[in-house]
C-alpha positions in Angstrom: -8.9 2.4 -33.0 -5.3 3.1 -32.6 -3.2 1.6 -30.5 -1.6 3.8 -27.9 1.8 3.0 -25.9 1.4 2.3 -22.7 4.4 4.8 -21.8 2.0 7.5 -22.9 1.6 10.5 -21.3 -0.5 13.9 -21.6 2.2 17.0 -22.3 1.9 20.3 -21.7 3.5 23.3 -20.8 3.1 25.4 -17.4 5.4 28.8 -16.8 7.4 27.9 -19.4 8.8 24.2 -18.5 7.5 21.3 -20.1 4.9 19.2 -17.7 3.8 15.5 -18.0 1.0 13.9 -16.7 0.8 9.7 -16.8 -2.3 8.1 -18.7 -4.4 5.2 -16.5 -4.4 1.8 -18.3 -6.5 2.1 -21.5 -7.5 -0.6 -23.6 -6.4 1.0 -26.4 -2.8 0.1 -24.6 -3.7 -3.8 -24.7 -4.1 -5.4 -28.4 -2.1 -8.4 -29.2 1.2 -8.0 -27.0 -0.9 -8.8 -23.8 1.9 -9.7 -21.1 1.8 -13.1 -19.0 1.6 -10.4 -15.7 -1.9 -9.6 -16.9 -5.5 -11.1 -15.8 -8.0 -12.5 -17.3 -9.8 -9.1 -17.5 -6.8 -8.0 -19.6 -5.2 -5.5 -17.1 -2.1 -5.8 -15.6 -1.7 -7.7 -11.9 -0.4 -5.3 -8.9 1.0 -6.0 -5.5 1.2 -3.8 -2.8 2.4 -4.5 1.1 0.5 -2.4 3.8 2.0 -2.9 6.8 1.9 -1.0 10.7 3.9 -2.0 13.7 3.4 -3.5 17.0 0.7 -6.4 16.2 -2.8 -6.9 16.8 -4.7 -8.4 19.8 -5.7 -11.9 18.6 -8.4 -12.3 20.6 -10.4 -9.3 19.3 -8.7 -9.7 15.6 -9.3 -13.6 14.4 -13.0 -14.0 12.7 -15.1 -16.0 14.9 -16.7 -18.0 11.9 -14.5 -19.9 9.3 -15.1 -20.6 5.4 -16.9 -18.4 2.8 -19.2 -15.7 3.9 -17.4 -15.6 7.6 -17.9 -13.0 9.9 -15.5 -10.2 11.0 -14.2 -9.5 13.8 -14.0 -6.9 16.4 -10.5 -5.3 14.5 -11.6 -6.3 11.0 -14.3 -3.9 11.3 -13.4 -0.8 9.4 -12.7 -3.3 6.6 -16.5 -4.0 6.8 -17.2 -2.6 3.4 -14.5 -4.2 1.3 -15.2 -7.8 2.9 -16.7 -9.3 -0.7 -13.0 -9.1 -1.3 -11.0 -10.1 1.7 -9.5 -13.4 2.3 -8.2 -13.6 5.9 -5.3 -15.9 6.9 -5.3 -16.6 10.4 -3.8 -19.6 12.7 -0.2 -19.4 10.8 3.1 -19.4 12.5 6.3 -17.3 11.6 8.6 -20.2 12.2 12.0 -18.3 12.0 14.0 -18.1 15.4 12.4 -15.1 17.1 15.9 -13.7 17.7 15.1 -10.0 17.5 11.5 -8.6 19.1 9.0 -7.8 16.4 11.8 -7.4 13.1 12.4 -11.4 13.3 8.8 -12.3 12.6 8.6 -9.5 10.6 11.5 -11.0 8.3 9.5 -14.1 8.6 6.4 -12.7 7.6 7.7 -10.6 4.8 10.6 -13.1 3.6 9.8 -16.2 4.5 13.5 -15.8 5.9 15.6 -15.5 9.3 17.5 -12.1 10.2 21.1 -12.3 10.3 22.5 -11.2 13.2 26.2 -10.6 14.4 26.4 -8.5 18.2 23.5 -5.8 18.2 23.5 -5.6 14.3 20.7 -7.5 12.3 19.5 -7.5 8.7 17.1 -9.5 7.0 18.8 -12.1 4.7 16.7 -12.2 1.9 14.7 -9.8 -0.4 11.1 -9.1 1.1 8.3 -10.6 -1.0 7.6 -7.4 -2.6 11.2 -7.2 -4.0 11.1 -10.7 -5.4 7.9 -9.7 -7.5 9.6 -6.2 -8.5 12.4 -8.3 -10.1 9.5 -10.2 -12.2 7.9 -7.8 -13.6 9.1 -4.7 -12.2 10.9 -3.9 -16.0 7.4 -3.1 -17.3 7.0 -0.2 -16.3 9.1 3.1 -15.3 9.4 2.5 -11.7 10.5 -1.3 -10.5 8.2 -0.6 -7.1 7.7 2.0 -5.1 8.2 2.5 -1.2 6.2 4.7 1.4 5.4 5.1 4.6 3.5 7.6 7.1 5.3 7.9 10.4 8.9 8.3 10.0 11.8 5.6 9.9 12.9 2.6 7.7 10.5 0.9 5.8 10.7 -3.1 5.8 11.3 -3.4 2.1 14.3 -5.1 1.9 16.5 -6.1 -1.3 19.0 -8.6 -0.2 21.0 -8.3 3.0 21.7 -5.0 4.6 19.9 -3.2 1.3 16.5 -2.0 2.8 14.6 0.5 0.5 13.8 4.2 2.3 10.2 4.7 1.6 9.3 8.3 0.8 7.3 9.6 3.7 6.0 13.2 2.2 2.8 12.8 0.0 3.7 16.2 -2.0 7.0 15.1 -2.3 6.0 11.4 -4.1 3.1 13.7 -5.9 5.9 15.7 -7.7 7.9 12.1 -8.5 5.2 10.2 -9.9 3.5 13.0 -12.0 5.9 15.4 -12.6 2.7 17.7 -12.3 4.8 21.3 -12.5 3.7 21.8 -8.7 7.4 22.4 -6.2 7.6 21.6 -2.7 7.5 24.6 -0.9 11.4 25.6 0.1 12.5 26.6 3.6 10.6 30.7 3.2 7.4 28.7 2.5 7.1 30.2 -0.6 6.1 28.2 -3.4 7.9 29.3 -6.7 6.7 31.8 -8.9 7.2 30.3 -11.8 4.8 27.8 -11.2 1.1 29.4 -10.0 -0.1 27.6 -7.5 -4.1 28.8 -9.0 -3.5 26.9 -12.4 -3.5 23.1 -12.4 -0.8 21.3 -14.5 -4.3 19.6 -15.6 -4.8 22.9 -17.4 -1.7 22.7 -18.9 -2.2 19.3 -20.9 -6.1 19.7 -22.3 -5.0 20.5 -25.6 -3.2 16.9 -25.7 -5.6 15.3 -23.7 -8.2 16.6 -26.6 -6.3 14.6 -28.9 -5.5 11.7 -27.2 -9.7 11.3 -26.8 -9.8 11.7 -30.0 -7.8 7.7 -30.9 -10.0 5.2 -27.9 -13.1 4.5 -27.2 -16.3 5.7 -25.5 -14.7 3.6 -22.1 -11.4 4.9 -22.3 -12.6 8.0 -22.8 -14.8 8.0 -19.3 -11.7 6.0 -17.7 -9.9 9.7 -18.6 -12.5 11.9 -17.1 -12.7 9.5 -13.8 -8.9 9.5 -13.5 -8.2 13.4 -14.4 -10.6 14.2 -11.8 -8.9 12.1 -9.1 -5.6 13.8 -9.9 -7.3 17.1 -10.0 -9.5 16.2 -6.7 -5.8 15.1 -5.1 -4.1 18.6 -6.1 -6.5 20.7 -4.8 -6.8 17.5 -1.3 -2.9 18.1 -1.2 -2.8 21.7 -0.9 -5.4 22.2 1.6 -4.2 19.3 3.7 -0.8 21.6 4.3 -2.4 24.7 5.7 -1.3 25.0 9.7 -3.2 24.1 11.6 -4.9 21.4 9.5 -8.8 22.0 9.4 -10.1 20.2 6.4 -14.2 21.7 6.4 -12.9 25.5 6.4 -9.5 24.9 4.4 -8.6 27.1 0.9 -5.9 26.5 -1.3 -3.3 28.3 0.6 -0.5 30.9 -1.1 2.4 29.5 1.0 1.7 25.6 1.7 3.8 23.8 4.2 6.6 21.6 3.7 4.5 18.5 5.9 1.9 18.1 7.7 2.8 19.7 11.2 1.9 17.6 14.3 -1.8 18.3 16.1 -1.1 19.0 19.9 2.0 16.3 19.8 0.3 14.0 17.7 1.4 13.0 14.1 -1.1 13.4 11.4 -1.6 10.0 10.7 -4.8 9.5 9.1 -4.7 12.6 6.5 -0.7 11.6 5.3 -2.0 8.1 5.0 -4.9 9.3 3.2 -2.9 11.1 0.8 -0.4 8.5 0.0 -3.2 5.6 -0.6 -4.9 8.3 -3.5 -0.9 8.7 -5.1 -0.2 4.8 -4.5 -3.9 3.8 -6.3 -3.3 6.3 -9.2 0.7 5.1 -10.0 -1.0 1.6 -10.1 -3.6 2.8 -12.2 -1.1 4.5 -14.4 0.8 1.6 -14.4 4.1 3.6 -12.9 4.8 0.5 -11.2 2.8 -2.7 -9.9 4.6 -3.4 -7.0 4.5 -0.9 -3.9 5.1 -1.4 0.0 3.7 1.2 2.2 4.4 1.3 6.1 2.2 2.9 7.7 4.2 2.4 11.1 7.6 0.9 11.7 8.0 -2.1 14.8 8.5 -0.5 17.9 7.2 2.5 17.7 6.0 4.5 20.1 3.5 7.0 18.2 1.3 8.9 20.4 -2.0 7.9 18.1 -5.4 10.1 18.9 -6.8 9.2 21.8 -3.8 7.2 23.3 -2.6 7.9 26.7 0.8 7.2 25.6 2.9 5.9 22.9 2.2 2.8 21.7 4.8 0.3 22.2 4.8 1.4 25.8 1.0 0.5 25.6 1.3 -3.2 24.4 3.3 -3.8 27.4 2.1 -1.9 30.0 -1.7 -2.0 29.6 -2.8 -5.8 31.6 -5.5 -7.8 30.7 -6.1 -9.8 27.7 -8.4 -7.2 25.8 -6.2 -3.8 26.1 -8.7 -1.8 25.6 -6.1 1.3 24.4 -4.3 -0.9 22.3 -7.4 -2.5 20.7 -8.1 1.4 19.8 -4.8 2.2 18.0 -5.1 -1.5 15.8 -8.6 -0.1 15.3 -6.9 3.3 13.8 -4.3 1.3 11.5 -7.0 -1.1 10.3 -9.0 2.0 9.3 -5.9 2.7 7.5 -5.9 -0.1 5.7 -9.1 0.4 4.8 -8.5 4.2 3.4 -5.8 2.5 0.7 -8.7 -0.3 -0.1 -11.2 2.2 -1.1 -9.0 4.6 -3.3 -8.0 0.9 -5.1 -11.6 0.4 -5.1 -12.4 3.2 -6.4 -10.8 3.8 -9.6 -12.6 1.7 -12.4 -10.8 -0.6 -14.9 -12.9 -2.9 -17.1 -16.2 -4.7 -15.0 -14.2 -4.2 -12.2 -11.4 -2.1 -10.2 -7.7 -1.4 -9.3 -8.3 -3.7 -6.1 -10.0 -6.5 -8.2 -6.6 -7.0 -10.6 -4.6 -6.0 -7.4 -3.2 -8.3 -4.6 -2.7 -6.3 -1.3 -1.3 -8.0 1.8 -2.4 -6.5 4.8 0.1 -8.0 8.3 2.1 -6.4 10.7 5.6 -7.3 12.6 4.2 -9.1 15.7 0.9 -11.6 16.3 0.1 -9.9 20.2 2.4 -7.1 20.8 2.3 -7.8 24.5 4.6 -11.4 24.2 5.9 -10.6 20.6 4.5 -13.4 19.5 5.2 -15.1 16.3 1.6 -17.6 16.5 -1.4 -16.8 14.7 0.2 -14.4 12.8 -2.2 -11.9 11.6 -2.7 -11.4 7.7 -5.4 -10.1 5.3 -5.2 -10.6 1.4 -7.1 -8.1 -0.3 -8.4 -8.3 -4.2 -8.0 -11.6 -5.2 -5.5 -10.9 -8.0 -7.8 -11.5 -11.0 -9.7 -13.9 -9.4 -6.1 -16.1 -8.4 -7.6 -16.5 -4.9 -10.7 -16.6 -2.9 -13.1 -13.8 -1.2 -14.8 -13.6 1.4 -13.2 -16.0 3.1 -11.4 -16.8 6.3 -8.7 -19.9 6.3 -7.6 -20.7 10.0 -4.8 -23.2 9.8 -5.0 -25.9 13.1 -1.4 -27.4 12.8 0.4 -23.6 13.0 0.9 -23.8 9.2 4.4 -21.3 8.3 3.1 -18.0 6.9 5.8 -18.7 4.1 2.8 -20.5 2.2 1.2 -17.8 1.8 4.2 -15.8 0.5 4.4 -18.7 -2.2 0.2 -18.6 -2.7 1.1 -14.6 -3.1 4.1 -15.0 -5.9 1.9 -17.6 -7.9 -1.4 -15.6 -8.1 0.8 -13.0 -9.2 2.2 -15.5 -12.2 5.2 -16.3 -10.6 5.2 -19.8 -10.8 8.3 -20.7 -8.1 9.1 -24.2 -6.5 9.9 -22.7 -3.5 10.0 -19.7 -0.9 11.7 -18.6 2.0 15.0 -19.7 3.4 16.2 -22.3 6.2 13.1 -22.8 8.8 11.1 -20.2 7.0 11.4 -22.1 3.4 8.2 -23.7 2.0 7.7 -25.5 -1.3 3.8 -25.8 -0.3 1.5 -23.0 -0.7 -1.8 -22.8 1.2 -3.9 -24.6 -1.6 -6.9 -23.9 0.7 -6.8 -19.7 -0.3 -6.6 -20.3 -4.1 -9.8 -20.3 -6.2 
């Protein structure tokens, strides 16, 4: 069998320009050069960062049982059917000065670092964790990492002091970056140009080297092909319909003129469909390997989005709404949780070996704040997702009794990923401990 570069791509031509579309990770890509970043199973490891603003409710989000097998809780629910592959991290304390509501513990959690802060201006001091991994082993592959977000504003995706990373909020927009799929983003007519037919698939385009291409791997590669084609094709065809105005998924065509973005519904941001598309394009540049480091926002700290159903924005909500349980609040966690979960399931579902994307993957699930309502930095919530290869445990729940820092975790991250460090974090936030307890 012969042995295929891992930089291959399936070439074509569509109205006359050249088109590219990226191969998924083949084993015909592997053979003796196998890099230190890969598993056990042979694929490469991945780390992403989904994150959403304004914290959880502790009381409805902890688990109520501990140890393997634990049960979820009330706002771990929609992550019901990926639990077999959850570890969750509860009981952990930022332990950075909580200098600046909800982006200091967000620093902490992300850093394991303190913001700087001179008058009203603050940065975080250190690269976020996804950064640090990007520098690893972001030179194997065309892009170092990879930044989105749903709802509008800086992403938390920081380089080094005052260097934060914008993440690319349009789906089509990161479609045409990481495929370079002959599709352009509608200009400010509407009108999508002629050159490039909006009926005809760049899939079309590349059969003929896709034919050959089938032709050098194996049976399994060969379905791997089929599986991931179709998602790309499935993700064209979700991509145009989801930019019809106004939005109605069961009745939507492929429209002549698609939209720029996806307009708001009555006031209220699409959040669910853009997050849907951008966990499809993040799941397929992993399985691609464009990149194996991503960090996607779903929405920034203090926002005040008006989700569906909300009464009003919610910031204002995590304040203003008394009681412990907040009922409105507990709704919208419940929404970004189901986020979560969309970005799970296209990992999930994109084979690679005897497993998936998620099983060689390490996604860390937090947010900025633990409760919203006293910007806490106690009992920070997290969620690991995938295991990493196997690097740590699931279907567990670790709560820590002595406030352990969240930096241990960071560290736990970085050395399932192959990073072996001494240390992480910075000042208060520093640990040279990880949380042996999560690692298998």
């Amino acid at each position: 069998m012969k042995r295929l570069s891992r930089r291959a791509l399936l070439r074509g031509v569509i109205g006359g320009a050249a088109v590219s579309v990226a191969l998924p990770w083949l084993e015909a890509m592997s053979g003796k050069g196998a890099r230190a970043q890969q598993g056990g199973s042979g694929f490469p490891k991945r780390f992403g960062i989904f994150c959403w603003g304004n914290g959880v409710i502790p009381v409805r989000w902890n688990p109520p049982t501990e140890g393997a097998d634990f049960e979820l809780s009330e706002q771990l629910q929609p992550l019901a059917a990926h639990k077999r592959k959850l570890c969750v991290v509860s009981g952990t304390r930022v332990l950075v000065p909580n200098i600046e509501p909800h982006f200091a513990t967000a620093a902490g959690a992300l850093s394991g670092r303190p913001i700087t802060k001179v008058g009203n201006d603050w940065t975080f001091s250190g690269p976020t964790i996804d950064q640090v991994l990007a520098r690893a082993v972001g030179g194997e592959t065309r892009f170092a990492s990879i930044e989105t977000g749903v709802v509008g504003g800086d992403g938390l995706s920081y380089n080094g002091p005052n260097s934060v990373n914008p993440p690319e909020t349009s789906p089509r927009a990161l479609f045409d970056r990481l495929f370079g799929a002959g599709f352009r983003l509608p200009g400010a007519s509407g009108q999508v140009d002629p050159v490039v037919p909006v009926q005809r698939s760049v899939l079309d385009a590349v059969m003929g080297d896709l034919a050959r291409i089938q032709a050098q791997v194996s049976a399994s590669d060969r379905q791997r092909l089929e599986q991931h084609l179709e998602g790309v094709r499935a993700l064209e065809r979700r991509l145009a319909r989801l930019e019809d105005d106004p939005p109605n998924l069961a009745a939507c065509q492929l429209p002549n003129t698609p939209l720029d973005d996806y307009p708001d519904v009555e006031g209220r941001p699409q959040i669910a469909e853009r997050n849907k598309a951008m966990a499809e394009l993040l799941a397929m540049a992993l399985a691609c390997d464009q990149t194996r480091v991503f960090s996607h926002f779903l929405t920034r700290p203090v926002n005040n989005v008006l989700f569906p159903g909300a009464p009003a924005g919610h910031h204002q909500l995590t304040h203003d709404e008394v009681g412990d349980l907040q009922p409105n609040v507990h709704a919208i966690v419940l929404q970004c949780v189901t986020a979560f979960g969309e970005l799970l399931t296209a990992l999930d579902a994109i084979p690679e070996g005897d497993g998936t994307v998620l099983d060689h993957s390490l996604i860390y699930g937090t947010t900025d704040v633990s409760w919203g309502k006293i910007h806490s930095p106690d009992d920070f919530p997290i969620v690991l997702a995938g295991g990493s290869d196997g690097a740590l445990k699931r279907d567990f729940h670790y709560r820590s009794s002595s406030g352990e820092s969240t930096s241990k975790v960071l560290l736990s991250i970085c050395r399932a990923m192959g990073l072996d460090l001494p240390s992480f974090g910075a000042d208060e936030g520093e640990t040279r401990d990880s949380l042996g307890a999560i690692e298998a």
